[in-house]
N, C-alpha and C positions, 0 to 999 in steps of 0.2 A: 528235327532234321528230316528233311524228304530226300528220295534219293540214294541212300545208301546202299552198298550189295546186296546188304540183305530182306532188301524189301525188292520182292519180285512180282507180288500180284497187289490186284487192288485192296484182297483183305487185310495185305501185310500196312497198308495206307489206310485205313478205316481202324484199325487197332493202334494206329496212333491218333488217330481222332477220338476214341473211347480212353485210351490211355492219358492224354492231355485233359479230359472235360474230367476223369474221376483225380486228378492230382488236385483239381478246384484251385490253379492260380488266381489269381485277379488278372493278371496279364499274359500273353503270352507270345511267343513271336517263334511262325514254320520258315524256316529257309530249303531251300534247295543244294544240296551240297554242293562245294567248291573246289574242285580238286586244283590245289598246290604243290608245285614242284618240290622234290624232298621229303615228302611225305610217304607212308606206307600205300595210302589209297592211292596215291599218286603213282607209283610204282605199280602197285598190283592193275591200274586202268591201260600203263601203257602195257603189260603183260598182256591185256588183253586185247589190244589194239582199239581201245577206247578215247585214248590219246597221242599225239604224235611223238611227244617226248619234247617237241621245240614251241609249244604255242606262248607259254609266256617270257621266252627269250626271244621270239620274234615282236612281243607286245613292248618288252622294254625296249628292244632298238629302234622301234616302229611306232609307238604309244598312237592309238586309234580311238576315235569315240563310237565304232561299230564292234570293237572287241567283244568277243563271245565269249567267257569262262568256259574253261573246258567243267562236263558234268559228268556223273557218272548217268548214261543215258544205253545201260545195258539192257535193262527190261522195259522202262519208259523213256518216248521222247521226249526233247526238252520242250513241247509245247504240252506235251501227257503231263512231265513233273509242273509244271508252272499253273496250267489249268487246276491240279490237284491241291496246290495249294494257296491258290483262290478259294477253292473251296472247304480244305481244313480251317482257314480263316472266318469263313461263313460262317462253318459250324460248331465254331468256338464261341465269334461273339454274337452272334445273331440267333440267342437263344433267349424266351425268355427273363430268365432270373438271369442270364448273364447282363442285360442291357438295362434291367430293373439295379442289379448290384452296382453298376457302374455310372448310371444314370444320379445316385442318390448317394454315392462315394463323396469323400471327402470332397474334392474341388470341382466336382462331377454339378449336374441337374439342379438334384438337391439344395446343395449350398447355395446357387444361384435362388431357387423358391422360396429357401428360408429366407433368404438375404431381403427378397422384392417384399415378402409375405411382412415380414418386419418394419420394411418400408411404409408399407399403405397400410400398419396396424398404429403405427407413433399416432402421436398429436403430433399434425402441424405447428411449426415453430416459427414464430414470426422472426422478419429478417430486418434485422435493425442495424 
């Protein structure tokens, strides 16, 4: 999760790049936090006049396809968090043994090259 209060600089965002790649998922997925009404974060963002307090009661009587989630956009902006995590993305799969692992995974690369390799090793079989 990017975004959070408690991530205020960029190394607080690089330690969860390091932190994601040493847990060694196979998969993984960075979201940008989402602040919803009723919530703790929710409350403590409008304490901080991070949000209005009416954005998603004007979205249900209004429902828009320009609707912006409110974020928590205290230390970075919403294009600082979304750019960052493009780039924790990057640097998850785009390593690598990570597109070697994934490549030669179950339904991945692999199984397609065994699958051809098997193909063009058979005897032809006549079609009768």
């Amino acid at each position: 999760m990017l975004g959070l209060p408690t991530e205020e600089t960029e190394a607080d965002i690089r330690e969860l790049m390091t932190f994601a790649r040493r847990l060694g998922p196979t998969f993984a997925m960075f979201n940008v936090l989402t602040l919803y009404p009723g919530t703790a974060l929710y409350a403590d963002a409008a304490a901080k006049g991070l949000v209005t307090g009416d954005e998603w009661q004007r979205f249900a009587e209004a429902p828009t396809a320009d609707f912006v989630q409110p974020i928590w956009d205290e230390h970075f902006t919403r294009e600082e968090l979304f750019a960052w995590q493009n780039h924790v993305y990057r640097s998850f799969y785009l390593r690598p043994g990570k597109v070697l692992q994934l490549a030669f995974s179950g339904g991945g690369l692999g199984r397609k090259i065994r699958a051809g390799f098997e193909l063009l090793t058979q005897p032809l079989r006549s079609r009768a």
